[in-house]
Every structure is written in structure tokens, then in C-alpha cells.
C-alpha positions as CSV (number, residue, x, y, z in Angstrom):
1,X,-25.3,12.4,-6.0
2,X,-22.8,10.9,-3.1
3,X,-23.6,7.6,-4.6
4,X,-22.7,8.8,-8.3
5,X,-19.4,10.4,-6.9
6,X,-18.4,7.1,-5.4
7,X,-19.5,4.7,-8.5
8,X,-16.9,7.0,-10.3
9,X,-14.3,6.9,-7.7
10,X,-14.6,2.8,-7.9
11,X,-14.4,3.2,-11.1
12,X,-11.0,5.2,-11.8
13,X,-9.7,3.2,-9.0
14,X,-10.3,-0.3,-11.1
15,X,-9.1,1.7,-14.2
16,X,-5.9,2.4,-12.4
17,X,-5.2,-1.1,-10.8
18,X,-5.7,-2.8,-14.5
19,X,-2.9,-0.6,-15.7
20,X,-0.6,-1.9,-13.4
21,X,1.1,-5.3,-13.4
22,X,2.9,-5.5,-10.4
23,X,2.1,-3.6,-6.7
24,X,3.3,-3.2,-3.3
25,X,1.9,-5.9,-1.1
26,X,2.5,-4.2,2.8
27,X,2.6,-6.1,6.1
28,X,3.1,-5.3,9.7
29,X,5.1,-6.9,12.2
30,X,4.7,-7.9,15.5
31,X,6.9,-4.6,16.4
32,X,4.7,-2.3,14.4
33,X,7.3,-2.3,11.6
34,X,5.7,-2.2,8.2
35,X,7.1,-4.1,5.0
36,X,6.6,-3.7,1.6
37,X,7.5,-6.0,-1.7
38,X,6.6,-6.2,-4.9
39,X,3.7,-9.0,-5.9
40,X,2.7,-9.8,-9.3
41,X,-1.7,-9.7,-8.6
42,X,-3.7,-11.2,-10.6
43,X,-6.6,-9.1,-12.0
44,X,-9.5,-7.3,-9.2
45,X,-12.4,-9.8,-9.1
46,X,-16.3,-8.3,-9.6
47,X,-16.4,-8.1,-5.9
48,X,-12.9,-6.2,-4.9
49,X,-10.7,-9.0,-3.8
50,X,-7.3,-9.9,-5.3
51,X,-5.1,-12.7,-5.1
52,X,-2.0,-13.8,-5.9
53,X,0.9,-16.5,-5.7
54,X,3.6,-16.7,-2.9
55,X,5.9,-19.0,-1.1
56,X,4.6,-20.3,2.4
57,X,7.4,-19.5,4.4
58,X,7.8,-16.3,3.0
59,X,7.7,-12.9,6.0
60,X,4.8,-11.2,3.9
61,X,2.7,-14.5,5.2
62,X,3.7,-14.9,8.6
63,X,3.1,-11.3,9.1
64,X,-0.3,-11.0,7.8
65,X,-1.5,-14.5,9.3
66,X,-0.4,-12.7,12.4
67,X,-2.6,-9.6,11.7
68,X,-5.0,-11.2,9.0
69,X,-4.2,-7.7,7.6
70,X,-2.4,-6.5,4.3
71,X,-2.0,-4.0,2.4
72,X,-1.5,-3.3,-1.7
73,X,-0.2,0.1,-3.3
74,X,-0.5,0.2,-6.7
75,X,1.5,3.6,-8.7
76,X,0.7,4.5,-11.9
77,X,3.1,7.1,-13.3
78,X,1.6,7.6,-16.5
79,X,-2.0,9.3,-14.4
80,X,-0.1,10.7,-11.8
81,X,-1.6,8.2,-9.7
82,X,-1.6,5.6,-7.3
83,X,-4.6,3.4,-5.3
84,X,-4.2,1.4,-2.2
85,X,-6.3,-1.3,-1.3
86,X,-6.4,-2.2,2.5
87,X,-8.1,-5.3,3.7
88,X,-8.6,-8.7,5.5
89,X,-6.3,-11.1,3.9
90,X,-6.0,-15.0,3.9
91,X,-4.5,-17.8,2.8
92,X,-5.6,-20.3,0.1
93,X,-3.5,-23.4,0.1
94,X,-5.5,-25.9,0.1
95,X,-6.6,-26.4,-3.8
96,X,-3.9,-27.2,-6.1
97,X,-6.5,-27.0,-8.8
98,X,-6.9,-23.1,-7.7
99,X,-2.9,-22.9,-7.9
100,X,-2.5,-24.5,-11.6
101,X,-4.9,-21.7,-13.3
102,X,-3.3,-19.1,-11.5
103,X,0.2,-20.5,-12.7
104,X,2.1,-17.7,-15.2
105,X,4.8,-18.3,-17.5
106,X,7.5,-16.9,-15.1
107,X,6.0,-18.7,-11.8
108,X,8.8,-21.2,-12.3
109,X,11.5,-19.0,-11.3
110,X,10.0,-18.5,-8.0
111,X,8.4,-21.9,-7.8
112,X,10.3,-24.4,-9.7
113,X,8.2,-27.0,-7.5
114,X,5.2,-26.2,-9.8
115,X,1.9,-25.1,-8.5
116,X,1.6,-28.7,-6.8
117,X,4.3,-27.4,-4.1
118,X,3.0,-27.6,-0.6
119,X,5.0,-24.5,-0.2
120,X,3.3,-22.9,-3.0
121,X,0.6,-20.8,-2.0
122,X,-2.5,-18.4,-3.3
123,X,-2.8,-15.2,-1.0
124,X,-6.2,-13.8,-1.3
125,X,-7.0,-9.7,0.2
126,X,-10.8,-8.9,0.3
127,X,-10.6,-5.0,0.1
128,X,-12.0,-2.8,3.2
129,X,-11.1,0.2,2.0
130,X,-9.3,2.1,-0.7
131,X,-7.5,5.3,-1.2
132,X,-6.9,7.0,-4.6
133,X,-5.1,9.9,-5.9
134,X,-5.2,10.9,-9.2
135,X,-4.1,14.4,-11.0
136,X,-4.4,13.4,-14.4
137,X,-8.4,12.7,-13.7
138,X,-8.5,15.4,-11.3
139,X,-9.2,13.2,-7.9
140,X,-7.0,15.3,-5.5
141,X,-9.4,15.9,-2.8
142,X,-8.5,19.6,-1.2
143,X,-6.4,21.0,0.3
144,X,-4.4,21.1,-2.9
145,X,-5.0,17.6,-3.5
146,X,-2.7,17.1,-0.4
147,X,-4.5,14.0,0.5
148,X,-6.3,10.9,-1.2
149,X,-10.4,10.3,-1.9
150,X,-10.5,7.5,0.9
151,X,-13.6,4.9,0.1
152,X,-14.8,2.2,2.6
153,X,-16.5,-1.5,2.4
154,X,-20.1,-0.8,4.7
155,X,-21.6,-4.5,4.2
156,X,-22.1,-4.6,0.1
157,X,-22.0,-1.4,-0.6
158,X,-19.2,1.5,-0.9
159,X,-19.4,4.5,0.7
160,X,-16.7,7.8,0.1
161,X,-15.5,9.2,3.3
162,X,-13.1,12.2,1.7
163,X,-13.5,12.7,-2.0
């Protein structure tokens, strides 16, 4: 039965994170600080890790090479919802090939060195742990849905700590 509950949890929380193009991608500084911007992801792999373009010198790497850490929050207004996906993050700079398929229309405007810019680079966050909060689905864990169905990475598996 637990194991049902969480399949659908992962579930609306994939559902949710397709709807949404761009995210919050939050870091923390060496002060505690956090920061948030907006990222354009590409889509949630198979195995719940996302990835997506940035400059090198940018704070949001510096900050999570520091902590390895990051954090992206994902609102979706049209279920009432949101999903935040908190993880180990890294990055991927080394493969210009990787770079080139991940290249959109508008990367230009940020990168007008192309995806063979050294300071180009692909971030890439392997999910931990997500929380989810949904009314129009009804995932609003009591009290009064005053808190979000919190799922966590154990080895290969997912397990639902509040939900």
C-alpha cells in the first residue's frame, strides 16, 4: 500500500515538473544565505536527475561546487502546486558534444560563444529528495494541507516520509 502511495506521489510530481518550463534553481552560500534564479531545465531523466545550461563563472556555480548541493522549486499555478527537488549537484563541462544537444534556440542570448564556450557549462542535480504540494490533486498532507508530501532517494528506491 505505502509503496502504491509513493509510485503516485512520483508520479504527480513528474506530472507537475513537465508542465513547467522554467524553475527556481537555489544555492547556499558560504554565510548560510540562500539564492534563488530562474533556470530553463531540460526535461527529468528516467532516473530523477536534471540538467541544465549555465555560465561558469556564474554565483549559482560557485555556491553549489562549494556545497555540492542545490536546490530546484518548480510552481505550477494552474494545480495549485509546486515540487522541489533537492539534491547532489555537479558540474559537466567537459563534453562539448553533451553541450551542442542541449543547445536551445534562445541559448545564444546567454551564450553568444556557442555551446563550444569554455565558459559554457551543463549543470547536472541528481534528486535526493522531493517535496510536493498539490490542492488541485488533493496532495496536502494534514494538518490542512499546511505542509508538503516529502519523498526520499534510499539507494534505488523511493520511500514517502509525510504523505
Amino acid at each position: 500500500m505505502q509503496a502504491d502511495k509513493t509510485e503516485s506521489l512520483l508520479h504527480i510530481a513528474r506530472s507537475i515538473v513537465a508542465k513547467v518550463p522554467y524553475c527556481m534553481a537555489i544555492t547556499v552560500t558560504e554565510a548560510g544565505h540562500a539564492n534563488a534564479r530562474i533556470v530553463e531545465p531540460y526535461s527529468l531523466s528516467e532516473h530523477w536527475s536534471v540538467r541544465f545550461l549555465t555560465g561558469r563563472q556564474c554565483r549559482k556555480v560557485q555556491e553549489m561546487q562549494h556545497t555540492g548541493r542545490m536546490t530546484l522549486s518548480y510552481q505550477c499555478d494552474e494545480d495549485h502546486a509546486y515540487v522541489t527537488l533537492l539534491g547532489q549537484a555537479k558540474v559537466l563541462d567537459h563534453d562539448p558534444a553533451l553541450k551542442s544537444t542541449m543547445w536551445r534556440k534562445n541559448s545564444d542570448v546567454w551564450f553568444p560563444g556557442g555551446p563550444f564556450d569554455p565558459d559554457v557549462v551543463v549543470i547536472e542535480l541528481r534528486v535526493e529528495q522531493i517535496e510536493l504540494w498539490c490542492l488541485k490533486l488533493g496532495v496536502a498532507p494534514p494538518p490542512l494541507g499546511l505542509q508538503a508530501a516529502i519523498l526520499k532517494r534510499d539507494g534505488a528506491e523511493w520511500i514517502t516520509l509525510v504523505g
